[in-house]
C-alpha positions as CSV (number, residue, x, y, z in Angstrom):
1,X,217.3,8.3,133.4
2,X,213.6,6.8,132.0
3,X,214.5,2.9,132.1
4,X,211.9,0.7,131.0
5,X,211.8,-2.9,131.4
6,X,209.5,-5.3,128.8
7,X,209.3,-8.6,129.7
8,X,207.6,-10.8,127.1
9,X,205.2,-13.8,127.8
10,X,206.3,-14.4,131.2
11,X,204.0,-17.2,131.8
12,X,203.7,-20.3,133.7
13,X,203.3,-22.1,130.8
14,X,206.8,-21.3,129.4
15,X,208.3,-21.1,132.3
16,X,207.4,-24.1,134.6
17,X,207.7,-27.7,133.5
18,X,205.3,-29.7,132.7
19,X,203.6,-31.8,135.5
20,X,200.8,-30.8,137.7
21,X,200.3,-28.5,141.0
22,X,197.4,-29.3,142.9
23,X,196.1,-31.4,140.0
24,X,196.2,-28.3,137.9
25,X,198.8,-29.2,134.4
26,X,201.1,-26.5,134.0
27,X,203.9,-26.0,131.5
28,X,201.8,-27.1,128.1
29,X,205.0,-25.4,126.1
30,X,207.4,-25.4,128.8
31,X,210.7,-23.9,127.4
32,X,214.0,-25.5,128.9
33,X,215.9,-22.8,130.5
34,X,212.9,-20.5,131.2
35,X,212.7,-21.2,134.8
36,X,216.0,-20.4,135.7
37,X,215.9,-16.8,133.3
38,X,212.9,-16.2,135.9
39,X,214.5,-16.4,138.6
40,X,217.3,-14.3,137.4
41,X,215.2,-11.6,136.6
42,X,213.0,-11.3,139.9
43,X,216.5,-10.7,141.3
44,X,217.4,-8.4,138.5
45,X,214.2,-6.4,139.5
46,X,214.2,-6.1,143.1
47,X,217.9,-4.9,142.6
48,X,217.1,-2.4,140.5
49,X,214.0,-1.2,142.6
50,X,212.8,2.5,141.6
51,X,215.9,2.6,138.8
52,X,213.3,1.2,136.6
53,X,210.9,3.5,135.6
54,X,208.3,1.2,134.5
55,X,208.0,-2.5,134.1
56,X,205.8,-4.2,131.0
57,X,204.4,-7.7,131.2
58,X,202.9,-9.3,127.8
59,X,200.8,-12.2,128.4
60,X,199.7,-14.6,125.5
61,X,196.4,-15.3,126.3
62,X,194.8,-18.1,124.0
63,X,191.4,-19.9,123.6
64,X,191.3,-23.9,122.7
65,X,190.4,-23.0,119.5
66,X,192.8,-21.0,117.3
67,X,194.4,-21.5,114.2
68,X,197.5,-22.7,115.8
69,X,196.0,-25.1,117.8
70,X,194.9,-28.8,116.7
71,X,191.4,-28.2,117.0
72,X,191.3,-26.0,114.3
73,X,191.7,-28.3,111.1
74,X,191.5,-31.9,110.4
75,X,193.9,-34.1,107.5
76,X,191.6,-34.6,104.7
77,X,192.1,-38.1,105.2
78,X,190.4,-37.7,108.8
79,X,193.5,-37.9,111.3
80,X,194.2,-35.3,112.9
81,X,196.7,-32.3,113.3
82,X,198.9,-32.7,116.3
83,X,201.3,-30.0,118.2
84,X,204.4,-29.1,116.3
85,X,203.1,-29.9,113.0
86,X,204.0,-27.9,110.1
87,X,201.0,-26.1,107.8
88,X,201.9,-24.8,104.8
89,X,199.8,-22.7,101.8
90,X,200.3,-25.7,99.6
91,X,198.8,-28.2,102.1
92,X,196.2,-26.4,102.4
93,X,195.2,-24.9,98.9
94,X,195.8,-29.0,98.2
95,X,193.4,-29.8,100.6
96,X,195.4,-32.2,102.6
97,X,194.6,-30.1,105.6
98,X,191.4,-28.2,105.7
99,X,190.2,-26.3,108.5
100,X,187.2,-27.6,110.8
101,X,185.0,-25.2,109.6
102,X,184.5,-24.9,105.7
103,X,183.8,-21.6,106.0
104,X,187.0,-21.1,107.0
105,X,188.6,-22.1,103.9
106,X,189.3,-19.5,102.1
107,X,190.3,-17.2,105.4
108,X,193.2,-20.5,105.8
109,X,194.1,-19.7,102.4
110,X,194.8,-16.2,102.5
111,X,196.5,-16.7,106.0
112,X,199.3,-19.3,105.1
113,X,199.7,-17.5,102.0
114,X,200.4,-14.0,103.5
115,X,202.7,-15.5,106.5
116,X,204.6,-17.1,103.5
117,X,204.7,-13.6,101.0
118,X,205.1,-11.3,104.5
119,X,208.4,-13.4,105.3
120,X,207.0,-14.3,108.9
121,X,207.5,-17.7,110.6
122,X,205.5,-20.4,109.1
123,X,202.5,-22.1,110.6
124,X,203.5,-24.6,113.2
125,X,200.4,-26.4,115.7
126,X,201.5,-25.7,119.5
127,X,200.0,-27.7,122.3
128,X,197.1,-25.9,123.7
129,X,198.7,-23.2,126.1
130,X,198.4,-20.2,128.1
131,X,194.4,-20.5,128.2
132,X,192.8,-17.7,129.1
133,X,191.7,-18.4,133.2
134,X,194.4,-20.8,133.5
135,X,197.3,-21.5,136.2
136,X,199.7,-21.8,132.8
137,X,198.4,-18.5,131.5
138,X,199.3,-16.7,134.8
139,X,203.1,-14.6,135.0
140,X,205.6,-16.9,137.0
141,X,205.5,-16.4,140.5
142,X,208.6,-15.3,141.4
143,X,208.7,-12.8,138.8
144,X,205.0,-11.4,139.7
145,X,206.2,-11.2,143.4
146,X,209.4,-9.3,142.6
147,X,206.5,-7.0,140.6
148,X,204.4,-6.8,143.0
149,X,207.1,-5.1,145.6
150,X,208.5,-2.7,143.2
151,X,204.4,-1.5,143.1
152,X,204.6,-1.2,146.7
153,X,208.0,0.2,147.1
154,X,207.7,2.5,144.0
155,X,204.6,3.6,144.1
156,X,204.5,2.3,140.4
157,X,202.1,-0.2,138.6
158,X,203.7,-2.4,135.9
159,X,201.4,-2.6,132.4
160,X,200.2,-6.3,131.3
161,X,199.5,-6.2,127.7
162,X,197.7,-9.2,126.4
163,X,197.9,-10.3,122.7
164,X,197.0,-13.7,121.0
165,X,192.9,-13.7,121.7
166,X,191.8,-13.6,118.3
167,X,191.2,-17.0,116.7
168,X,192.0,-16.3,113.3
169,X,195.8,-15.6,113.6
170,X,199.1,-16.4,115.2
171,X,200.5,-13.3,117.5
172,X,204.3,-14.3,118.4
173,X,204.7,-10.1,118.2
174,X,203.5,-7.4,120.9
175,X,203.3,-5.3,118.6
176,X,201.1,-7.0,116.1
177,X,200.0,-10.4,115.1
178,X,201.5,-12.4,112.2
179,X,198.5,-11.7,110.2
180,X,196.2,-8.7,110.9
181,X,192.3,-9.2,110.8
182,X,191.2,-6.1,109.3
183,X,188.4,-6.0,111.5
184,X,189.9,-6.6,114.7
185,X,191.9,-3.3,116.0
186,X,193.6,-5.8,119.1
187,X,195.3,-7.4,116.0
188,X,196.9,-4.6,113.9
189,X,200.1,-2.2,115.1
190,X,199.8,-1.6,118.8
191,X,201.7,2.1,118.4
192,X,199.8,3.7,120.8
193,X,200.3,1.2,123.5
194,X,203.9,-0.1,123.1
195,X,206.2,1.7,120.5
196,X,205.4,5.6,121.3
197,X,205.8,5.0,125.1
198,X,209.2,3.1,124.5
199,X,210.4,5.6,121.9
200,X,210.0,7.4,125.4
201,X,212.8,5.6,127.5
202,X,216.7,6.2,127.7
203,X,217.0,2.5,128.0
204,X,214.6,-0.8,127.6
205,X,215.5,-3.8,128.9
206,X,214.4,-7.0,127.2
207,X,214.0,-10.3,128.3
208,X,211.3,-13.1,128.9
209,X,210.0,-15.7,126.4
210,X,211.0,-17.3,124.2
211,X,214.1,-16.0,122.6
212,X,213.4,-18.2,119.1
213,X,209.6,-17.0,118.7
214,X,207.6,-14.2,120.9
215,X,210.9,-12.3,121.7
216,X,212.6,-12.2,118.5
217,X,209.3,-11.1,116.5
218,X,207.9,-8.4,119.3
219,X,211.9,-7.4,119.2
220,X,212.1,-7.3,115.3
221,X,208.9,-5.4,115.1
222,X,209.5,-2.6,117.9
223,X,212.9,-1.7,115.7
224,X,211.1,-1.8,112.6
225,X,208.4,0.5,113.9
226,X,210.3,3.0,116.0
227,X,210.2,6.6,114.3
228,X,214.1,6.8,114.5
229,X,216.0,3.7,113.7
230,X,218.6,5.5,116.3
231,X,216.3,4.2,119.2
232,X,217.6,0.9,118.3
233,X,220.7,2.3,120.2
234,X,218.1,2.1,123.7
235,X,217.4,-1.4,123.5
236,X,219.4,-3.8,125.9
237,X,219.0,-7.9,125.7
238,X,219.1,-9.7,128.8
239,X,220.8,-12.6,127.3
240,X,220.5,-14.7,130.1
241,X,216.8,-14.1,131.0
242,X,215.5,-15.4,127.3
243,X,215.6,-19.4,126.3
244,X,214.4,-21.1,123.0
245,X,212.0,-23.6,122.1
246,X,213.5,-26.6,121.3
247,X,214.5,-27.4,118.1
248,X,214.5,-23.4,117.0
249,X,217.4,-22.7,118.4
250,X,218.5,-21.1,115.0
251,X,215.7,-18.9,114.8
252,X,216.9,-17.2,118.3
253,X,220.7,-17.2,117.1
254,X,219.0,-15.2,113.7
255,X,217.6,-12.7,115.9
256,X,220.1,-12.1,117.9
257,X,222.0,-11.5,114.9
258,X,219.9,-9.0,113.3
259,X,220.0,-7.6,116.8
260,X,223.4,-6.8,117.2
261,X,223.6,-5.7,113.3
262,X,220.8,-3.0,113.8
263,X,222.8,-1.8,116.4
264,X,221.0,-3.3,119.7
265,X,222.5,-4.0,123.2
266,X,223.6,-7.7,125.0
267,X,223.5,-7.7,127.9
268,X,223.2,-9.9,131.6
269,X,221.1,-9.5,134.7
270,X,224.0,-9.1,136.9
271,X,225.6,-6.6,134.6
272,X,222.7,-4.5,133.9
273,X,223.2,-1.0,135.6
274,X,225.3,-2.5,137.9
């Protein structure tokens, strides 16, 4: 049986919380729970050993400047945006918040505008987090060891797939970003990379972070892009290897929901071809 295990955004920053190692901050959006769904899937991994066929690994990797990051725009009044405030298409075709750069503008128009009209999550400001070359952009350790000897036992290498580099728009989803830049291919509907190889599998595990935000919309968007809305049938949920960000709880318990209704699996760690 071809079992395939994704593990989204699996990254110190999530996953560790927030105080410093070796002077180094780690755990800019640390997500309560995350540490301990870590450590149960190392475990889940090395006891699965060469049952799992292959092993993905999506990384957020970010820049300072992004358009979900304070830098980006300024009040109009000159204070600035802070992490978790909310953006909307009416703030900004108001002008209450503008972006940084004027020239930007009209690009922060047409964004909010087609998050709002493409029913995807709004625009929240994060803390800066998982920057690229940084200890909080790196996978969580015991997870990457746990990797690293199924490669050696196996014979196998796991695929990182990174998403979230381009400045101009949010990418919760592996699978795409929030809003695609028509010019930037890394953006737009990674079919090649993701959904064809896991139409592939008999069964895909799920897990990482977080359940409320890069989960639920890589999730949402691998079952609305697979060929045959019968693969939804091959997807299993680690339910205890996924945590929300605080205060979005109820966007987690949504997707799980619409989970279970398209016909996907919950499951545990411990239960998982056990």
């Amino acid at each position: 049986m071809d079992v395939r295990l994704l593990l989204i955004d699996p990254q110190e920053d999530f996953c560790q919380p927030g105080d410093t190692i070796k002077g180094i901050p780690t755990g800019a959006l640390f997500v309560p729970g995350a540490l301990e769904d870590s450590l149960r899937t190392s475990a889940m991994i090395q006891r699965l050993g060469d049952r799992l066929n292959m092993i993905y690994a999506t990384f957020d990797s970010h820049s300072q400047y992004q358009i979900f990051h304070p830098m980006f725009w300024m009040r109009a009044d000159g204070a600035s945006v802070n992490p978790f405030d909310l953006i909307t298409h009416s703030d900004v075709m108001s002008g209450s918040i503008i972006p940084m750069d004027p020239s930007l503008l009209d690009w922060a128009k047409f964004y909010t505008k087609s998050l709002e009209d493409g029913g995807r999550y709004p625009l929240v400001i994060w803390p800066y987090h998982c920057l690229i070359g940084t200890r909080g952009w790196m996978m969580q350790p015991d997870i990457m060891d746990a990797i690293h000897n199924w490669e050696r036992n196996t014979y196998r290498i796991f695929k990182p797939i990174t998403k979230g580099s381009n400045f101009k728009t949010e990418h919760y989803s592996a699978v795409k970003a929030e809003v695609e830049v028509p010019t930037d291919p890394s953006t737009q509907l990674n079919s090649k990379g993701l959904i064809e190889p896991l139409e592939q599998a008999d069964m895909i595990i799920l897990g990482g972070q977080a359940r409320s935000h890069c989960l639920a919309n890589t999730v949402r968007d691998i079952m609305t892009n697979f060929s045959n809305p019968e693969f939804i049938k091959k997807l299993y949920l680690l339910e205890d290897a996924t945590s929300d960000v605080p205060t979005f709880e109820h966007l987690g318990d949504a997707f799980i929901n619409d989970f279970i209704a398209a016909g996907g699996n919950i499951t545990t760690t411990d239960k998982i071809l056990a």
